[in-house]
FIKOL-619667 format. One record per residue (C-alpha): residue number from 1; residue in three letters; x, y, z. Coordinates in Angstrom, 1 decimal, m for minus. Example, Ala and Ser with C-alpha at 12.3 -4.5 7.8 and 13.67 -1.06 7.14 Angstrom:
! residues 2
@nr: 1, rest: ALA, px: 12.3, py: m4.5, pz: 7.8
@nr: 2, rest: SER, px: 13.7, py: m1.1, pz: 7.1
//
This chain:
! residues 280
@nr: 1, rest: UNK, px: m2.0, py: m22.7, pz: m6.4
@nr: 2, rest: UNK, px: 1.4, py: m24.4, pz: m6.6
@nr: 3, rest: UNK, px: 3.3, py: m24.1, pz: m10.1
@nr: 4, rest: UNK, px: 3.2, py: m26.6, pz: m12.6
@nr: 5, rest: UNK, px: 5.9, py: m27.4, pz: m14.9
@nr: 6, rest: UNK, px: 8.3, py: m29.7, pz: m17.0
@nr: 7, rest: UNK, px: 9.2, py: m32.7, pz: m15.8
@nr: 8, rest: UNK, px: 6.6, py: m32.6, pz: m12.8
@nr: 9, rest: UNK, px: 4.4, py: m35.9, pz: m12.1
@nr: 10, rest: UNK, px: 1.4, py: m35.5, pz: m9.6
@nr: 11, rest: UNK, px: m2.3, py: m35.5, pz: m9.3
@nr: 12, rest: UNK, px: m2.4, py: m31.8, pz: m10.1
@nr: 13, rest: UNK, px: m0.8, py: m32.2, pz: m13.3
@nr: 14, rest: UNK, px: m4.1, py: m34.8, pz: m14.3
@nr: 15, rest: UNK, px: m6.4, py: m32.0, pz: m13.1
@nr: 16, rest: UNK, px: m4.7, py: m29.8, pz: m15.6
@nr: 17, rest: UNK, px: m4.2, py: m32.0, pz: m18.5
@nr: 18, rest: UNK, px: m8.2, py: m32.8, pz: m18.2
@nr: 19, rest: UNK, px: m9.0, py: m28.6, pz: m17.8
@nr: 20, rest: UNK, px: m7.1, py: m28.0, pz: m21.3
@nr: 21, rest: UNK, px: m8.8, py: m31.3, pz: m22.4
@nr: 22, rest: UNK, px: m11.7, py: m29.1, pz: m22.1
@nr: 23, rest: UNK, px: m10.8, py: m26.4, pz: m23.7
@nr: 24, rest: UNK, px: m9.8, py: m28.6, pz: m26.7
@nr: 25, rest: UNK, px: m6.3, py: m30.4, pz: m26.3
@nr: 26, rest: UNK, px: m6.2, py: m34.0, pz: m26.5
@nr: 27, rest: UNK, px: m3.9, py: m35.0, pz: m23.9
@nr: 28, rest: UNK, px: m3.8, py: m38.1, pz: m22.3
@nr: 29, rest: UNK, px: m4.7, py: m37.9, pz: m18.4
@nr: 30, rest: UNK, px: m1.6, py: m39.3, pz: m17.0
@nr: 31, rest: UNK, px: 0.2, py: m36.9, pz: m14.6
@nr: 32, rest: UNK, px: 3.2, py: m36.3, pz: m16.6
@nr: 33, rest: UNK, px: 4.1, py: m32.8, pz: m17.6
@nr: 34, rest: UNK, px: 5.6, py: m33.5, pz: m20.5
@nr: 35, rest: UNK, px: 6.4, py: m32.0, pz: m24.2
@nr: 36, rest: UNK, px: 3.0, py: m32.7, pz: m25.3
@nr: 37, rest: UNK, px: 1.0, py: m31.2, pz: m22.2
@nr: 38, rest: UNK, px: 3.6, py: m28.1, pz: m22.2
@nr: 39, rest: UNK, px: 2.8, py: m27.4, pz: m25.4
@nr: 40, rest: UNK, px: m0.7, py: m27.8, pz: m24.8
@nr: 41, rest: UNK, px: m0.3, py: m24.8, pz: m21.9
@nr: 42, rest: UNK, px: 1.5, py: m22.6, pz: m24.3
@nr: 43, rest: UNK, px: m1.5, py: m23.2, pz: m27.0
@nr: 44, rest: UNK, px: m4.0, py: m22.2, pz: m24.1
@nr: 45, rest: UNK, px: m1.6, py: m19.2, pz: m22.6
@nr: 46, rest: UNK, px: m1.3, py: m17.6, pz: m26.2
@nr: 47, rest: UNK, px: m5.4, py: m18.5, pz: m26.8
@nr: 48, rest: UNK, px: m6.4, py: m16.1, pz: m23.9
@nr: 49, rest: UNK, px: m3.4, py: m13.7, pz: m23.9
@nr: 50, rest: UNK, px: m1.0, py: m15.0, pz: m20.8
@nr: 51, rest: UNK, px: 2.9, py: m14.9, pz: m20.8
@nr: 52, rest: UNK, px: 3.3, py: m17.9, pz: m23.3
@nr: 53, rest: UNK, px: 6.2, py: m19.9, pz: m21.5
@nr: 54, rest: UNK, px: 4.4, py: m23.8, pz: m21.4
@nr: 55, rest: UNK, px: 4.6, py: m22.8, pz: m17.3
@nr: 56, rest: UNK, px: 1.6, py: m23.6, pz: m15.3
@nr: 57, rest: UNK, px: 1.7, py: m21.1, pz: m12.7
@nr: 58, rest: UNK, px: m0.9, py: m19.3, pz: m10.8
@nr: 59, rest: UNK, px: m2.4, py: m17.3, pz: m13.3
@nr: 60, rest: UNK, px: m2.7, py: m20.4, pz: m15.9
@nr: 61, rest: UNK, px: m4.7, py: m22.1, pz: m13.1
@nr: 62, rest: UNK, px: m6.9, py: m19.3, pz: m12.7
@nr: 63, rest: UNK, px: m7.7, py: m18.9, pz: m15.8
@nr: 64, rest: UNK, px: m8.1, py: m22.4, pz: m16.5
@nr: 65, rest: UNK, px: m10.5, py: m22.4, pz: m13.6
@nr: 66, rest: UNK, px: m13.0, py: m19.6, pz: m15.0
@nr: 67, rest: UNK, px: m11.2, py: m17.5, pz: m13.0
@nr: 68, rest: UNK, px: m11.0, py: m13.3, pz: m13.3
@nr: 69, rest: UNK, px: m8.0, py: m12.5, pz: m15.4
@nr: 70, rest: UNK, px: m7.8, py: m8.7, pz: m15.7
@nr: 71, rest: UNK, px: m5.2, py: m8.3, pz: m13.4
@nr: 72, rest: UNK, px: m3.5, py: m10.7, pz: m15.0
@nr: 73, rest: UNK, px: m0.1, py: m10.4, pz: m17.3
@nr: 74, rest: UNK, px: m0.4, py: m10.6, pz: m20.7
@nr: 75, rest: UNK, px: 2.1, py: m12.2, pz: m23.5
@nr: 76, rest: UNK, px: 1.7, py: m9.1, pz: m25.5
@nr: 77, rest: UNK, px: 3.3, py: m7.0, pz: m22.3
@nr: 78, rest: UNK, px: 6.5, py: m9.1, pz: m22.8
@nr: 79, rest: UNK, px: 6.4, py: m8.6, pz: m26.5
@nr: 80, rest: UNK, px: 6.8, py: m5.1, pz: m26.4
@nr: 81, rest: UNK, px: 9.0, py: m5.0, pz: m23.4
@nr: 82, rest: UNK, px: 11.0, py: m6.9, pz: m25.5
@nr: 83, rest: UNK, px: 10.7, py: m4.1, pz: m28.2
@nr: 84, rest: UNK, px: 11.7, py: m1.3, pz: m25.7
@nr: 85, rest: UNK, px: 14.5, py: m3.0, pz: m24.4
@nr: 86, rest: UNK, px: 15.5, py: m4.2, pz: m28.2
@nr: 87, rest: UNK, px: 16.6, py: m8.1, pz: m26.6
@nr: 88, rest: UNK, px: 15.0, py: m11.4, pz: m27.6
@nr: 89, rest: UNK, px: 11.7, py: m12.3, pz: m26.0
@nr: 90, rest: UNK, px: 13.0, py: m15.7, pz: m24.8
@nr: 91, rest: UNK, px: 15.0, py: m13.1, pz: m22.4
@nr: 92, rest: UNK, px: 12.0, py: m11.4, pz: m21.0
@nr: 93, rest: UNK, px: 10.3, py: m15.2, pz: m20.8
@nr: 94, rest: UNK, px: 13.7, py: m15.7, pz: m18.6
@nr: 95, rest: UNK, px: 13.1, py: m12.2, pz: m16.8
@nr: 96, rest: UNK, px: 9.5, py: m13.1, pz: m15.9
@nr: 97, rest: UNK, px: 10.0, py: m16.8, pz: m14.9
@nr: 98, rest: UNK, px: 13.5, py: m15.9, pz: m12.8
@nr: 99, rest: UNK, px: 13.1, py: m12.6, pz: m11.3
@nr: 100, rest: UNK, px: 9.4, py: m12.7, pz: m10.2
@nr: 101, rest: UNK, px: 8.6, py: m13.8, pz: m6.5
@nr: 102, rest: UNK, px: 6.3, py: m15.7, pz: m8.4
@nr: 103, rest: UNK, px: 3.2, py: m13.8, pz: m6.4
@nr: 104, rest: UNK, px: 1.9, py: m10.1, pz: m7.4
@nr: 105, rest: UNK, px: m1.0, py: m10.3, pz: m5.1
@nr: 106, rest: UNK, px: m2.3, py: m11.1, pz: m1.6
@nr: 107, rest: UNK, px: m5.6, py: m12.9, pz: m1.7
@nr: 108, rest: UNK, px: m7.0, py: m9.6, pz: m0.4
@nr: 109, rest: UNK, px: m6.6, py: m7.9, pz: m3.7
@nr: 110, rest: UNK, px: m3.7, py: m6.1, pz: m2.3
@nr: 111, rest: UNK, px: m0.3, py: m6.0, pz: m4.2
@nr: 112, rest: UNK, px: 2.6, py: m7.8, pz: m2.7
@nr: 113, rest: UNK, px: 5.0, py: m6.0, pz: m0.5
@nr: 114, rest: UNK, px: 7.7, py: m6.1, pz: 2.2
@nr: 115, rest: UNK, px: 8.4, py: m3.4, pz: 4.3
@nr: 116, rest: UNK, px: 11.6, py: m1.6, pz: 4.8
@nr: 117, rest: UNK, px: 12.4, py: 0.0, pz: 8.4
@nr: 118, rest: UNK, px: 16.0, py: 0.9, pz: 7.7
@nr: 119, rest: UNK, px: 14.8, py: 2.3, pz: 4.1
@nr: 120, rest: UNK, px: 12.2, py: 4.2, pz: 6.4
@nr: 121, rest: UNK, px: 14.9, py: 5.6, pz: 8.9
@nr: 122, rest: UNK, px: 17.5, py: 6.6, pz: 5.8
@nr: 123, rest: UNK, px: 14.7, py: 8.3, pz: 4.1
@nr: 124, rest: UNK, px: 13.1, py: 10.3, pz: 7.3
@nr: 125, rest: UNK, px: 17.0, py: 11.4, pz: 7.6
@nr: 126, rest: UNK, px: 17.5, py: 12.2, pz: 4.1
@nr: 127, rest: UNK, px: 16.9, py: 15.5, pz: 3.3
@nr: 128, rest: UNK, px: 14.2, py: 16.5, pz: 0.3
@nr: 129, rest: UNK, px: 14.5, py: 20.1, pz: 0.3
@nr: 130, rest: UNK, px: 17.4, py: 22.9, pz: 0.5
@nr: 131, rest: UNK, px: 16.0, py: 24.2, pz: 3.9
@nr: 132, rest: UNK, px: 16.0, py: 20.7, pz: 5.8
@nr: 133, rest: UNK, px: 18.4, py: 20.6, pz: 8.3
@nr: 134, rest: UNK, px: 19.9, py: 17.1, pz: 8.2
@nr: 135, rest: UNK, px: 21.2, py: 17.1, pz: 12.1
@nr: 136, rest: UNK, px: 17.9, py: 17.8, pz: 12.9
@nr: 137, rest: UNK, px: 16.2, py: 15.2, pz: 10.7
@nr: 138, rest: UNK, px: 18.9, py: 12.2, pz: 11.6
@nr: 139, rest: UNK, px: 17.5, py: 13.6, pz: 15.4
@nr: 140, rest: UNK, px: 14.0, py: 13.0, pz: 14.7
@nr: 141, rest: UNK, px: 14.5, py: 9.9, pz: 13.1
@nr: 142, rest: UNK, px: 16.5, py: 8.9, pz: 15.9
@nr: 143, rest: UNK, px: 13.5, py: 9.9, pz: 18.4
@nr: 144, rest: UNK, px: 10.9, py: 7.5, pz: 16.2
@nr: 145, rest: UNK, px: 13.6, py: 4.6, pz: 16.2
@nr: 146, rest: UNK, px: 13.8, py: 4.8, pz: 19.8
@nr: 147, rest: UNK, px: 10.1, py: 4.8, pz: 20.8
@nr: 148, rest: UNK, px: 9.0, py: 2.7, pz: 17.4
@nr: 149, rest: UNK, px: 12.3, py: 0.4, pz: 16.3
@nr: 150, rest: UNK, px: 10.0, py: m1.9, pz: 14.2
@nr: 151, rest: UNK, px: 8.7, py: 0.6, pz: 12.2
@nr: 152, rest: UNK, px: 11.6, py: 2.9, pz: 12.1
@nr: 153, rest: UNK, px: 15.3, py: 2.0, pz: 12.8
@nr: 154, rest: UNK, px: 19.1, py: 1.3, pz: 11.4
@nr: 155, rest: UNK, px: 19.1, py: m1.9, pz: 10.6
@nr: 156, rest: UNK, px: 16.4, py: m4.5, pz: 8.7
@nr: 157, rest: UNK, px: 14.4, py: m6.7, pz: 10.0
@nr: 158, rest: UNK, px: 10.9, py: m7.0, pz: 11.7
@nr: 159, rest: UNK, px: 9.3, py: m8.6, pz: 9.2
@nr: 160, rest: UNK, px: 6.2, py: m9.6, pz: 9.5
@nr: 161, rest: UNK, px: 5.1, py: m11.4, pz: 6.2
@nr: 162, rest: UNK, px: 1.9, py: m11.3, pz: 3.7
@nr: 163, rest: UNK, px: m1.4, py: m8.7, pz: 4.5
@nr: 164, rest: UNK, px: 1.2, py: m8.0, pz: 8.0
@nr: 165, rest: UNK, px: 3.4, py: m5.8, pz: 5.9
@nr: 166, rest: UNK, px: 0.6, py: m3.6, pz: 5.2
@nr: 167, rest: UNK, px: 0.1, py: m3.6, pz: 8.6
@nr: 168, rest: UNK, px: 3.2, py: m2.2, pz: 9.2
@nr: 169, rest: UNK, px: 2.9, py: 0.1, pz: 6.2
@nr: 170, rest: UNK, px: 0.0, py: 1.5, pz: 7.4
@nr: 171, rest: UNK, px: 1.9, py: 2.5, pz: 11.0
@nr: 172, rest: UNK, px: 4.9, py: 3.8, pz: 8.9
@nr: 173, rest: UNK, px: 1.9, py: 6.3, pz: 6.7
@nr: 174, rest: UNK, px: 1.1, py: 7.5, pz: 9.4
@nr: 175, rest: UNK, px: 4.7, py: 9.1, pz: 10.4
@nr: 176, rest: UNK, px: 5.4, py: 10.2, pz: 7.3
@nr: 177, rest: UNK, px: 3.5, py: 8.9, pz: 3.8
@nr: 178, rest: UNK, px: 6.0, py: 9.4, pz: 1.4
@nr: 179, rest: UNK, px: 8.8, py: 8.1, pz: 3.5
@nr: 180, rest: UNK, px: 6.6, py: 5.1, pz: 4.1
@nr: 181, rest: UNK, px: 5.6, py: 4.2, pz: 0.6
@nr: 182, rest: UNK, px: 9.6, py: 4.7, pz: m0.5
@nr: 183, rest: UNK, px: 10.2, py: 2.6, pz: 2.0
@nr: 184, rest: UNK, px: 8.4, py: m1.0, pz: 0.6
@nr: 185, rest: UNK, px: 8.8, py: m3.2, pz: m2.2
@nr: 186, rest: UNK, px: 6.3, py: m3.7, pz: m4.4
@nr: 187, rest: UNK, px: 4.7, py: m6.5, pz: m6.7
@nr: 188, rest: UNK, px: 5.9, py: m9.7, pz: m8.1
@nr: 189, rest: UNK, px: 9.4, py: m7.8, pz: m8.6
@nr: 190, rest: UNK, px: 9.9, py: m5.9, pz: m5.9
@nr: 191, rest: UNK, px: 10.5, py: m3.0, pz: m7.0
@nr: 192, rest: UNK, px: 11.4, py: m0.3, pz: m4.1
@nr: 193, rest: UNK, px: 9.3, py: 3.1, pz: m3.6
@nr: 194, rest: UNK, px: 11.9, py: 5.1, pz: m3.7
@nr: 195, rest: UNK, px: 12.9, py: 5.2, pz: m7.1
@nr: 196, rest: UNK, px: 10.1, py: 6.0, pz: m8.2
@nr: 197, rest: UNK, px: 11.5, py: 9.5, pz: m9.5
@nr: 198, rest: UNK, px: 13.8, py: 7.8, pz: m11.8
@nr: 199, rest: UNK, px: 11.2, py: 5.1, pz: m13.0
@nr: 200, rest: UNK, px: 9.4, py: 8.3, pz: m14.4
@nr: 201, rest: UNK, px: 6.1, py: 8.4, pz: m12.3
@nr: 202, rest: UNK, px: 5.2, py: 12.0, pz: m11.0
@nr: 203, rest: UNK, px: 4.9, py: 10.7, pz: m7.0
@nr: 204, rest: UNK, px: 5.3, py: 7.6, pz: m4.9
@nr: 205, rest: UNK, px: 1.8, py: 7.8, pz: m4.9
@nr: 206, rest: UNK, px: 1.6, py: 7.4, pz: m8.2
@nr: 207, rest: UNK, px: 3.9, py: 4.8, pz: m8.7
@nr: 208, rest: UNK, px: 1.9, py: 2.7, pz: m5.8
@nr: 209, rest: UNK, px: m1.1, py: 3.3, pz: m7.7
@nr: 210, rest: UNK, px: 0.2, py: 1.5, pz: m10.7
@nr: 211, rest: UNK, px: 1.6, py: m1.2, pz: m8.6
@nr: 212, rest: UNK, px: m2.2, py: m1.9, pz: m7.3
@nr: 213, rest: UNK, px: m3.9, py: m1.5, pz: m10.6
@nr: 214, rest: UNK, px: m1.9, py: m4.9, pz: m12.4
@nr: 215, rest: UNK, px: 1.0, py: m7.1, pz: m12.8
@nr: 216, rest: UNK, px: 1.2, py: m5.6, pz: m16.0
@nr: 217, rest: UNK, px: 2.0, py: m2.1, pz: m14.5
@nr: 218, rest: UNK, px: 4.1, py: m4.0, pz: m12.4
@nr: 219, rest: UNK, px: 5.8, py: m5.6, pz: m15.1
@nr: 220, rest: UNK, px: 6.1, py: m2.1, pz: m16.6
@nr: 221, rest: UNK, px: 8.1, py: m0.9, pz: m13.3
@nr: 222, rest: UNK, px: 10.8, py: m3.7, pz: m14.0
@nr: 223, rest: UNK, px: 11.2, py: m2.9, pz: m17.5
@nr: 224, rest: UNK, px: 11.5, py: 1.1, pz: m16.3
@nr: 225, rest: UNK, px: 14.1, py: m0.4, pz: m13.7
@nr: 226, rest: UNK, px: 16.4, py: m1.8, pz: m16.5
@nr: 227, rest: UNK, px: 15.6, py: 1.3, pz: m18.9
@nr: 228, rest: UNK, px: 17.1, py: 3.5, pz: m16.7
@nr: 229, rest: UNK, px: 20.1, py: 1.7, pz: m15.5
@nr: 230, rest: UNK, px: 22.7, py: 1.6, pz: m18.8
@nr: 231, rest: UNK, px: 24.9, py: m1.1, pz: m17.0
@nr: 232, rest: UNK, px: 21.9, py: m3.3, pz: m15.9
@nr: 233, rest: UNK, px: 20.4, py: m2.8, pz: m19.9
@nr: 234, rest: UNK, px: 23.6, py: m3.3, pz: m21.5
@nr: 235, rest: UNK, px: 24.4, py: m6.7, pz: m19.5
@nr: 236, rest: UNK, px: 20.7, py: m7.7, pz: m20.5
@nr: 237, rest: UNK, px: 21.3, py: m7.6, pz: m23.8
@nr: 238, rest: UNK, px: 24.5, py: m9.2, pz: m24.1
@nr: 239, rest: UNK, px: 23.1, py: m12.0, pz: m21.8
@nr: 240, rest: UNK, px: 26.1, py: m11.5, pz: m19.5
@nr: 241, rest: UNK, px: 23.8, py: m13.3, pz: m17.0
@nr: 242, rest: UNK, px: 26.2, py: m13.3, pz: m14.0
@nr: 243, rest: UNK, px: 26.7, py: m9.5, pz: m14.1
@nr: 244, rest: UNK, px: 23.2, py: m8.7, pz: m14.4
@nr: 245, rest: UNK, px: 22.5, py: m10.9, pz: m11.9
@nr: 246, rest: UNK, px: 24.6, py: m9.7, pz: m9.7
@nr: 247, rest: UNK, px: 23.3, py: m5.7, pz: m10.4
@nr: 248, rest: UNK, px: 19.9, py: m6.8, pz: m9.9
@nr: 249, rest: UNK, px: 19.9, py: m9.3, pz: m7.1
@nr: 250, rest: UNK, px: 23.1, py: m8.3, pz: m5.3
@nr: 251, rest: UNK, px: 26.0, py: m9.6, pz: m4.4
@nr: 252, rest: UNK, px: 24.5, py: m13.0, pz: m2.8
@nr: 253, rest: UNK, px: 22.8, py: m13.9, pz: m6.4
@nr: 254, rest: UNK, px: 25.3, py: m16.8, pz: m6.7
@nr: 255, rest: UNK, px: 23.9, py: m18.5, pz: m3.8
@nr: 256, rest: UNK, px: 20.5, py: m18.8, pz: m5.4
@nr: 257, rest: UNK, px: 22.0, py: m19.4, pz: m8.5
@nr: 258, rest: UNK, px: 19.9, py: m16.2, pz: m10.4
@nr: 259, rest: UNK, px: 22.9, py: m16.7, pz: m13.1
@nr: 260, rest: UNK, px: 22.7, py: m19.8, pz: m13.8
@nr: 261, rest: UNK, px: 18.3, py: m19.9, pz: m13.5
@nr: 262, rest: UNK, px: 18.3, py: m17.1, pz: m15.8
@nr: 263, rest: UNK, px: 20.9, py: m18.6, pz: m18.4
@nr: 264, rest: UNK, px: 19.0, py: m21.9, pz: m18.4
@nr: 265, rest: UNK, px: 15.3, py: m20.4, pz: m18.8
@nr: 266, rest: UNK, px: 16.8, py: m18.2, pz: m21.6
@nr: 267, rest: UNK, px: 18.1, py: m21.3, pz: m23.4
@nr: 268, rest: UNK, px: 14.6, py: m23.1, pz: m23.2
@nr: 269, rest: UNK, px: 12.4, py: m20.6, pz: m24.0
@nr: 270, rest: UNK, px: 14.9, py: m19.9, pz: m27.1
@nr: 271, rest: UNK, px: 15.0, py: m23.4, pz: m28.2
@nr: 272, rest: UNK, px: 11.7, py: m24.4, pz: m27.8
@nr: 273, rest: UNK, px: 10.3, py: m21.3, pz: m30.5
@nr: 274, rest: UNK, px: 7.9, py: m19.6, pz: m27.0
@nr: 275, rest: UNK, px: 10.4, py: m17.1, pz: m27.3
@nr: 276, rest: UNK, px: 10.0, py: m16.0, pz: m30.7
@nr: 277, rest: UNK, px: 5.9, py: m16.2, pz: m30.5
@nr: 278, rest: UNK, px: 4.7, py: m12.4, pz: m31.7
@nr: 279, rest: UNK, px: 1.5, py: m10.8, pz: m30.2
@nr: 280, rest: UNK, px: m1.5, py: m11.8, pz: m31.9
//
């Protein structure tokens, strides 16, 4: 399902003003995604518990279409994350609508992920406890790099896209579990495996197991993430959007303009009163 938003004009955007016809806004059916129809979406989203930002997306659709919506994220999971992080809500709207992939699950049922191989070859080198040699684990890694390169080797690439990744993951669990699961991103944020020790979840098994229960427990990793980094937190709440841009997407976030995305979402979700909405 393709995204629906402000400003769009199509045949889709008619399907969707006659589904929240239906479920009691009066719009008229004319393809224009305008005020009226985006705050028609944000009535529905806040009706059935969804992220509140007037966005058509995915899970609107879905929901819209009878769909299943337990996996779902809800409004009241940015409220709080709000509270933990003690910044306005229109800058967890901006979070959510900026910073997702836009995608927290394969059609399968199967969370979103992209496998690493060079994470996989540093963390088969890296060594976990005081007796590990490391010459002898940089040797072994070396050994699976050389017979298995797109599974295991020093530098990325290999991708293979969608239910293909786990594909790969699967091969990579099979040399070594941990260092496979540290070695994938995972969910609509893509968040990696191995910090899952500093996230505060007891094993990368059970981080991955919240990363396949919800986008909410998803959501939850991202809002750990920025927890536990001061100089990510403290550039969040002072809405230095360029520097936490930069922390959080690298340094290449000016060429897809994450600043400037995130600066311009905040704005509109602060001036049109979504992000001040409390959980009902």
């Amino acid at each position: 399902m393709n995204t629906l938003r402000h400003g769009d004009r199509s045949q889709a955007v008619r399907t969707l003003q006659k589904n929240l016809n239906s479920h009691g806004a009066q719009l008229n059916v004319d393809g224009d995604y305008g005020d009226l129809t985006e705050t028609a979406v944000r009535a529905y989203q806040l009706k059935v518990g969804l992220v509140a930002d007037g966005i058509a997306c995915s899970s609107t659709l879905t929901s819209l279409a009878g769909g299943d919506c337990q996996q779902l994220l809800k409004n009241h999971d940015l409220v709080n994350a709000a509270q933990r992080l003690g910044v306005p809500l229109a800058s967890i709207y901006a979070l959510n609508e900026v910073e997702s992939n836009g995608r927290a699950f394969l059609d399968n049922g199967k969370p979103v992920i992209l496998f690493e191989r060079h994470i996989m070859y540093r963390q088969l080198a890296s060594p976990r406890h005081e007796a590990d040699d490391p010459a002898r684990l940089k040797q072994h890694a070396d050994e699976l790099a050389a017979v298995n390169p797109a599974i295991v080797n020093h530098k990325p690439g290999g991708y293979a896209g969608g239910s293909a990744e786990h594909q790969r993951l699967s091969h990579a669990r099979l040399i070594d579990d941990n260092a496979a699961l540290e070695s994938a991103s995972w969910g609509a944020f893509q968040i990696m495996g191995f910090h899952w020790q500093r996230l505060g979840y007891t094993s990368v098994q059970a981080f991955v197991a919240a990363m396949t229960a919800s986008e909410s427990e998803q959501f939850d990793a991202l809002v750990r993430f920025i927890e536990t980094d001061p100089v990510l937190h403290k550039a969040l709440k002072a809405r230095k959007w360029a520097e936490f841009a930069k922390l959080y997407n690298g340094p290449d976030y000016q060429r897809n303009l994450y600043d400037i995305k995130l600066q311009r979402a905040f704005k509109r979700h602060a001036d049109c009163g979504c992000g001040q909405q409390e959980a009902a």
